[in-house]
N, C-alpha and C positions, 0 to 999 in steps of 0.2 A: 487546251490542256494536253500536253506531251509528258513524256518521261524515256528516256535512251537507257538502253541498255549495252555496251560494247562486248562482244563475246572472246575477240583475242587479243585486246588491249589497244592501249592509244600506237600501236605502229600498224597495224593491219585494217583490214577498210570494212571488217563486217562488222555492222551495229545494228542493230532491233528496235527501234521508236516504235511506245505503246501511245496511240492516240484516243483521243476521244470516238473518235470514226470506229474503232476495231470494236469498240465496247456497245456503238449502235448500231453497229453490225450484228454483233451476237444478240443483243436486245431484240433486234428485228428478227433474225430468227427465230426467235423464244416465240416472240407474238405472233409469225407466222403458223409457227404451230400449235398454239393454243387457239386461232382462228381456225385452223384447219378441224381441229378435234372437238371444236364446239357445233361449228358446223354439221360436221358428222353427226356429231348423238344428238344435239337439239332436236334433229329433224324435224324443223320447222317446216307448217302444214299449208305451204307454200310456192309457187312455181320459181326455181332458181332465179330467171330472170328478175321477179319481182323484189329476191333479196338482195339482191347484186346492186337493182338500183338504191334500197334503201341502203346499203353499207358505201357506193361510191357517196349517195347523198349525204351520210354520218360525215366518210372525210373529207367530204366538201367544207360541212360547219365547222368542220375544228380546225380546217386550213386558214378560213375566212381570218379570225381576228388577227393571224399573222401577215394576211394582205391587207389587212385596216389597217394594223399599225405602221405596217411599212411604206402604207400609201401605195400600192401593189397598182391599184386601178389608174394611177396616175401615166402608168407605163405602156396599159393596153392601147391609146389612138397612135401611140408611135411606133407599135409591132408593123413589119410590114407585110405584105401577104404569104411571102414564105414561112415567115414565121408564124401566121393565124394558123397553117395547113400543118406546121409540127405540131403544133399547141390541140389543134382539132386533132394528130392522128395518135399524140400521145391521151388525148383523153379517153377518145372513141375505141380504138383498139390497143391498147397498151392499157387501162385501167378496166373501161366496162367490159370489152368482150374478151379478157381474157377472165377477169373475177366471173365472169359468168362461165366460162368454161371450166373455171374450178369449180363451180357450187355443182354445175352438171356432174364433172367428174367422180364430185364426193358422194353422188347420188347412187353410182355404181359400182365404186371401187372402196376399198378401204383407204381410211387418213394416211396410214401409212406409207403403202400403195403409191397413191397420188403424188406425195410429196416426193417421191423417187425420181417424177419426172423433172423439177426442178433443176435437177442435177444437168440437163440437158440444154438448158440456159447457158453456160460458156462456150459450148457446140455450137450452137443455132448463133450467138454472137459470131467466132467465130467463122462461120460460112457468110455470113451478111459483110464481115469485113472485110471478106474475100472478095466478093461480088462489088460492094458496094464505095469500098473504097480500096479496092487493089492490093490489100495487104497480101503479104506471102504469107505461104502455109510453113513453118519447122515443123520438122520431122517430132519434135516435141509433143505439138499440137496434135499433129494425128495423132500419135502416141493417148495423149490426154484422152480424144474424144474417145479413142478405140476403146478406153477403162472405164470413161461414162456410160457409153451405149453399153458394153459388158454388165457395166452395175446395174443397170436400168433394166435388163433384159432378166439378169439372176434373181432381181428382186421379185418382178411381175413374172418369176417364171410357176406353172401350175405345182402346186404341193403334192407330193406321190404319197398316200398313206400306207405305203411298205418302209415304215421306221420301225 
C-alpha cells in the first residue's frame, strides 16, 4: 500500500511516497514507548534478566505462526554456517542482551531518560559502517552525530533547582 505525493509538479524530480513501512514505523515507535513506560511503573518484583527472557520468549510465540505458515523451518538445514553465526548474533546480542540492558537501564534512569539513548542508534551504525564496511564519513554525518551526542547529553544533563 503506497500513495505519492509530488510537491513541485510533474516537471521537477521531488515526490514524497507515503508507504506502508513509514506508518509501522511510527506504530513501532508508539509501542516502543508504551513498553518502555510500562516497564517503568509495573516494577515488576523481578530480576531484569528474568523479564527480558520472558518478553524475548512472548516474541518468539507470536513470530512462530508466521514461520509455520511460511514453512520457515524448511529453510533452517540449508542456512550455511555464516549464516547460523548472524542468526545466533542477531538473537543473542541484538534482541537478549540488549532488551536486558534496557530493563536494567529502566531500573535506574527515568523512561524518558533512557529512550534519549535510542537516538544514538544511527551514530553507532554509522561508525560500524565505517569500520565494517569502509563507508566514507560526509561532513553531514558528523554534522548529524555531533546533534545526537549534543541531544543526548542536554537531555541526561543534571537539573539545576535555581529556576
Amino acid at each position: 500500500m503506497s500513495c505519492s505525493l509530488q510537491l513541485l509538479g510533474p516537471d521537477r524530480s521531488l515526490s514524497f511516497g507515503l508507504h506502508i513501512g513509514y506508518f509501522l514505523m511510527l506504530l513501532s515507535t508508539f509501542n516502543w514507548a508504551v513498553y518502555s513506560i510500562l516497564l517503568k511503573k509495573l516494577q515488576i518484583p523481578m530480576p531484569s534478566i528474568v523479564i527480558t527472557f520472558y518478553m524475548c520468549t512472548i516474541g518468539f510465540l507470536f513470530t512462530l505462526p508466521f514461520i509455520i505458515r511460511n514453512n520457515g523451518w524448511e529453510a533452517l538445514p540449508l542456512l550455511s554456517e555464516s549464516e547460523w553465526i548472524h542468526l545466533l548474533f542477531l538473537g543473542v546480542f541484538v534482541s537478549s542482551v540488549s532488551y536486558w540492558f534496557w530493563a536494567k537501564s529502566l531500573e535506574v534512569m527515568e523512561a524518558s531518560k533512557v529512550s534519549v539513548f535510542l537516538y544514538l542508534e544511527p551514530l553507532t551504525t554509522l561508525i560500524a559502517a565505517v569500520f565494517l564496511l569502509n563507508e566514507q564519513i560526509l561532513l553531514i554525518s558528523v554534522l548529524g552525530g555531533f546533534i545526537i551526542i549534543l541531544g543526548v547529553v542536554l537531555v541526561n544533563r543534571p537539573v539545576s533547582s535555581n529556576r
